[in-house]
C-alpha positions as CSV (number, residue, x, y, z in Angstrom):
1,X,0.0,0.0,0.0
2,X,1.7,3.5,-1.2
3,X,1.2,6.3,1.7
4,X,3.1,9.3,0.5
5,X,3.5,11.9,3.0
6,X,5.5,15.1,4.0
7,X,6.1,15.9,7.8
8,X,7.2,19.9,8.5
9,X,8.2,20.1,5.1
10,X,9.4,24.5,4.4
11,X,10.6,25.4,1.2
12,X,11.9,28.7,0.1
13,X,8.5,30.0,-0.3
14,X,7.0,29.0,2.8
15,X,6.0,25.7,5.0
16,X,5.8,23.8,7.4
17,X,3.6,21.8,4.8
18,X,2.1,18.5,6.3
19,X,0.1,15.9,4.4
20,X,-0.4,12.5,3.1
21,X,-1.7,10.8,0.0
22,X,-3.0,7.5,-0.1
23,X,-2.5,5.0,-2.6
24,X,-5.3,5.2,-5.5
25,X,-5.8,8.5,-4.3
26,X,-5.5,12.3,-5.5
27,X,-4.9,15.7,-3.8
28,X,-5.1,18.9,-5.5
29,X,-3.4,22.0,-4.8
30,X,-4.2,25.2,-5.7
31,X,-3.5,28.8,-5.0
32,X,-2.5,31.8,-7.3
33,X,0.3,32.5,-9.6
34,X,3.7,32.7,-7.5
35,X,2.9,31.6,-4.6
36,X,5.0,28.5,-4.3
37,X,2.9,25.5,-5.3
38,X,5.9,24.3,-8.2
39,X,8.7,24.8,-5.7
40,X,6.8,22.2,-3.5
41,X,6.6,19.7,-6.2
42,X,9.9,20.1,-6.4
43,X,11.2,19.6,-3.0
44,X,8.5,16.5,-2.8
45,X,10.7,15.2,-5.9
46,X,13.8,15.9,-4.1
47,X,15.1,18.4,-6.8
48,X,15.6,21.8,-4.8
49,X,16.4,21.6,-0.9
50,X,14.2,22.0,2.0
51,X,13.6,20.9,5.6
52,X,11.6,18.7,7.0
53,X,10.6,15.1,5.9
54,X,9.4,13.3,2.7
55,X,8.7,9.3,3.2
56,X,7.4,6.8,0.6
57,X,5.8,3.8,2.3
58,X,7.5,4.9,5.4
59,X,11.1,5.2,3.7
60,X,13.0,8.6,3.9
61,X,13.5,9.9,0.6
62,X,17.0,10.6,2.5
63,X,17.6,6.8,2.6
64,X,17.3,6.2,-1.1
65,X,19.6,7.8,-4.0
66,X,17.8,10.7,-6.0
67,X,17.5,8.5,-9.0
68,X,15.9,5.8,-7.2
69,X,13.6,8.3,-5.3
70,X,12.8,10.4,-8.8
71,X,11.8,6.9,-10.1
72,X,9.3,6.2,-7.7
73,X,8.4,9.7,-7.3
74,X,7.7,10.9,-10.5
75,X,7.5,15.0,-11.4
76,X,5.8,16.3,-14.5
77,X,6.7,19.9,-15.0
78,X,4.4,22.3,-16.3
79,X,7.2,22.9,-19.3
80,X,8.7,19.4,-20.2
81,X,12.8,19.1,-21.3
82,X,13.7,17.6,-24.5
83,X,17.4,17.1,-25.4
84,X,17.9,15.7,-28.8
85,X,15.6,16.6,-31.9
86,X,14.0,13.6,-32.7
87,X,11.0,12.7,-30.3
88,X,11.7,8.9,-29.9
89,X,15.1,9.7,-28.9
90,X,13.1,10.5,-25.4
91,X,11.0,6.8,-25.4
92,X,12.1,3.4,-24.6
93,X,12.8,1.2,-27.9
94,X,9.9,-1.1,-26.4
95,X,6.9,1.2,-28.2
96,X,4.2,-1.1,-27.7
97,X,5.1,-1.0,-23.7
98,X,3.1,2.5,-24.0
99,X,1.7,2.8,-27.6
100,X,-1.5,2.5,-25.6
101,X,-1.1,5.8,-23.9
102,X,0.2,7.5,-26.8
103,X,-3.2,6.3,-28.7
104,X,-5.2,7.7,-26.0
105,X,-3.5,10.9,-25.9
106,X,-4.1,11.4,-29.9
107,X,-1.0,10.1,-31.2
108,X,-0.3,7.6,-34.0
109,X,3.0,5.5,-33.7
110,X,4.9,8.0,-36.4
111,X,4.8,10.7,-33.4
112,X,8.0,9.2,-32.6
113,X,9.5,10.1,-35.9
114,X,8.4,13.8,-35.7
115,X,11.4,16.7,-34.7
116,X,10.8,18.3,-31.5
117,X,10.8,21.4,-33.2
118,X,7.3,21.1,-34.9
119,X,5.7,20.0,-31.6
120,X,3.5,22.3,-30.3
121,X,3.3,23.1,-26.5
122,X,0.1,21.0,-25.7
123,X,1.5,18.1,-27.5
124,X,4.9,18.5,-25.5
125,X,2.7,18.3,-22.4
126,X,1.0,15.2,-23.6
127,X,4.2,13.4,-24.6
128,X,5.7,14.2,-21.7
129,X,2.9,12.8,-19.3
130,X,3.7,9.6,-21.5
131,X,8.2,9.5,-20.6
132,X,6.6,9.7,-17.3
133,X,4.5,7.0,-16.8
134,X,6.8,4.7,-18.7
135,X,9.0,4.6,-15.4
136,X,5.8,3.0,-13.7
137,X,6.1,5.7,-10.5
138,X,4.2,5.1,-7.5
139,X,3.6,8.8,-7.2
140,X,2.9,11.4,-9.4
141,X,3.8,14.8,-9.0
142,X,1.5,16.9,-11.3
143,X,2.1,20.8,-12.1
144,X,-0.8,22.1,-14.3
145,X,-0.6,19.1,-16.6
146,X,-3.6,20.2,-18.7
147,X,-2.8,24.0,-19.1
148,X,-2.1,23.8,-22.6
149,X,-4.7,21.8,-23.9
150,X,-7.9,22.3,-25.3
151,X,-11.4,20.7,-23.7
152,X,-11.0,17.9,-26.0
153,X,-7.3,16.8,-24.8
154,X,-8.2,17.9,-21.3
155,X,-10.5,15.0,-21.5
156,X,-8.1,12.7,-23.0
157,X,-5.2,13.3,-20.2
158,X,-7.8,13.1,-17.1
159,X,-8.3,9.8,-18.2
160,X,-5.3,8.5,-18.5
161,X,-4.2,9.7,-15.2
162,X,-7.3,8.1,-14.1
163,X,-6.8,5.0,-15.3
164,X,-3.2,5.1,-14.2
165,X,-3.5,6.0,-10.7
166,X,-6.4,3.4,-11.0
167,X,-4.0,0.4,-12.0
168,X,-1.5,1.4,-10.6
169,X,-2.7,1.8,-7.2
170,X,-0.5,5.1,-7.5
171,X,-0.6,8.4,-5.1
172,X,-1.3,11.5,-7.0
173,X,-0.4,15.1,-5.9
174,X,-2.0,17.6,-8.8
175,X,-1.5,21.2,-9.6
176,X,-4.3,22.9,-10.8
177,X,-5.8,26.6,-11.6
178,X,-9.2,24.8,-12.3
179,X,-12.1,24.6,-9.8
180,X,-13.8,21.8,-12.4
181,X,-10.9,19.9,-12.8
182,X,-10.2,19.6,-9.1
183,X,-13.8,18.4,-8.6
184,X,-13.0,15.5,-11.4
185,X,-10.1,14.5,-10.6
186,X,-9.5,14.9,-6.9
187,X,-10.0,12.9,-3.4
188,X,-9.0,16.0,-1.4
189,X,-8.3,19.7,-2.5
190,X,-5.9,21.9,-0.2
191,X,-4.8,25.4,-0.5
192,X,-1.9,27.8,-0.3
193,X,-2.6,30.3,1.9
194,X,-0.2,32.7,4.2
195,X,2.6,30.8,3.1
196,X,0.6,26.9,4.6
197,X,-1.6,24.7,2.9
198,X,-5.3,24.1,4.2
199,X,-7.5,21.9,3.2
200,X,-10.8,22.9,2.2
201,X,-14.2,21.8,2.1
């Protein structure tokens, strides 16, 4: 059974932040532009410092090495990386391992022929939910996954979150701007405010 949690966690733009996410289970922050809700994705993922503690099933993310804790712990950033120019440069040779998601996100198979260059932002976004998933991660750290898309791919990345966090059994921390999305998608909904999160009702 996943538990994710943070205990007294403060990063540079506030804390302590205190919660826990279950596994199947999704909690959705939100709070306006700036106020700190990316740099505590990031410090959950264990990419920018900060006090306090982050566990995984009881586990320290102290006691495991970054990449083993950023494979289990899996950040999406609301603007993915790409390093080389061709898009299947960034996928496993074993396509048919996620062709599935790729087909539910829009794509044919020839996607990962295309040069980065001629994607367009939402289709980065989609892809790069996809190089996520493919390292199976108990947790997924979310920042504004859909903010790109239109209604229609909206749709299309919901579910496939959904039906990942389903089989997976995974724990699912999700930034969002959207009061709609949050009531699709989310277990438990907590905002920053003064610097803290709060749950609300």
């Amino acid at each position: 059974m996943v538990r994710f949690a943070s205990e007294n966690l403060r990063t540079v733009c506030g804390g302590p932040f205190s919660f826990s996410v279950e596994a199947g289970k999704c909690v959705a922050l939100s709070g306006p532009s700036g106020c700190g809700k990316t740099l505590l994705l990031r410090a959950l993922a264990d990419l920018d410092p900060a006090e306090g503690t982050v566990a995984l099933d009881g586990t320290d993310r102290n006691e495991m090495t970054a990449p083993e804790w950023r494979r289990q712990v899996g950040w999406l950033p609301a603007e993915s990386s790409w390093w080389t120019d061709v898009v299947g440069d960034h996928f496993s040779n074993n396509w048919k391992k996620y062709f599935h998601w790729l087909e539910k996100l829009g794509f044919e198979k020839d996607v990962l022929n295309w040069n980065v260059e001629r994607l367009s932002t939402g289709e980065k976004q989609r892809l790069a939910l996809v190089r996520l998933l493919l390292n199976e991660p108990k947790v997924l750290l979310l920042d504004e996954p859909t903010a790109a898309l239109d209604v229609s791919n909206v749709w299309k990345v919901e579910e496939v979150i959904g039906a990942y966090r389903r089989n997976a059994d995974a724990a699912v921390v999700w930034v969002s701007h959207s009061p709609e999305q949050i009531d699709r998608t989310a277990d438990c909904h907590m905002e920053f405010k003064n610097g803290t999160l709060e749950e609300t009702s």
